[in-house]
C-alpha positions as CSV (number, residue, x, y, z in Angstrom):
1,X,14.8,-0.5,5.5
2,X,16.2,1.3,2.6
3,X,14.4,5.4,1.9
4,X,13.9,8.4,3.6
5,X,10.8,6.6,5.5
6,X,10.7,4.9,8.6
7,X,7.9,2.7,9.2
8,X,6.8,1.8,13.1
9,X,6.1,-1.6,12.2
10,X,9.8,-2.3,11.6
11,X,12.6,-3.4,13.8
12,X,15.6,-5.0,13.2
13,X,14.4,-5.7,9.3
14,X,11.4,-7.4,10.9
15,X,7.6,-6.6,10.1
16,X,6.2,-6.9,13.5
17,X,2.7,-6.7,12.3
18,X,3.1,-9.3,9.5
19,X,4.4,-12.1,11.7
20,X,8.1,-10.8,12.2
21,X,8.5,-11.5,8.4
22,X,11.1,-10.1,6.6
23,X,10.1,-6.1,6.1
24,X,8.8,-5.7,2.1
25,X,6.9,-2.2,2.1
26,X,4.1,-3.6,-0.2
27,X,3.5,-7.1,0.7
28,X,0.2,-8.7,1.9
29,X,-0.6,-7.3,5.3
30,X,1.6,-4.5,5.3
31,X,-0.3,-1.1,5.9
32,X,1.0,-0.2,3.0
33,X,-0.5,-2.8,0.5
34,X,-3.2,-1.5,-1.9
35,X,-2.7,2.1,-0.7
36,X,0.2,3.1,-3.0
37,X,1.9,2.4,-6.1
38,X,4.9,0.9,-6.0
39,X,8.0,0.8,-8.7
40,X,7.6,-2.9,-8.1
41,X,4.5,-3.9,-10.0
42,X,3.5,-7.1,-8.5
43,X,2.7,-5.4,-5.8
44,X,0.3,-2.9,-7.3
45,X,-2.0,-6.0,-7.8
46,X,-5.0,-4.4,-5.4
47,X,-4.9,-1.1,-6.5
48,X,-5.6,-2.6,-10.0
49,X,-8.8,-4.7,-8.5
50,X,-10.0,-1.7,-6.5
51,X,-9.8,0.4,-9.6
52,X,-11.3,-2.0,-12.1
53,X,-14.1,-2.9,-9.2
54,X,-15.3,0.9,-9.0
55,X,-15.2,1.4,-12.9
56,X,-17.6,-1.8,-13.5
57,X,-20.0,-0.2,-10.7
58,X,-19.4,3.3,-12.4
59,X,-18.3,5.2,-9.5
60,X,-15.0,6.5,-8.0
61,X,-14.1,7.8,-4.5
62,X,-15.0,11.2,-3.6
63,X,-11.9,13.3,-3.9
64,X,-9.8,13.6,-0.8
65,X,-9.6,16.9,0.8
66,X,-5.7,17.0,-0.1
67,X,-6.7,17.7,-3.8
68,X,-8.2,20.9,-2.8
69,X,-6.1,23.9,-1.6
């Protein structure tokens, strides 16, 4: 793990909720995947499907209360 974030998932550079894989914030399975944007930007593929998905229908996700002071 390389940051200043420590995910639970990960011990001893092992996902254990992807199948002790080798730890990649981003990748398939990962509670991170689809959530953020990454520098990466293979791994934004989701985000961009999710995005383009709610544009076709013509809506987009209620603000989150974060936004709002």
């Amino acid at each position: 793990m390389a940051g200043s974030w420590g995910c639970p998932h990960e011990a001893n550079d092992l996902c254990s909720k992807v199948n002790n894989l080798p730890c990649d914030p981003g990748m398939k399975g990962c509670v991170l995947h689809g959530r953020f944007v990454f520098a990466n930007d293979d791994k934004n593929e989701r985000l961009r499907q999710k995005k383009a998905r709610e544009e076709a229908v013509g809506t987009t996700p209620p603000p989150s209360s974060a936004e709002f002071p």
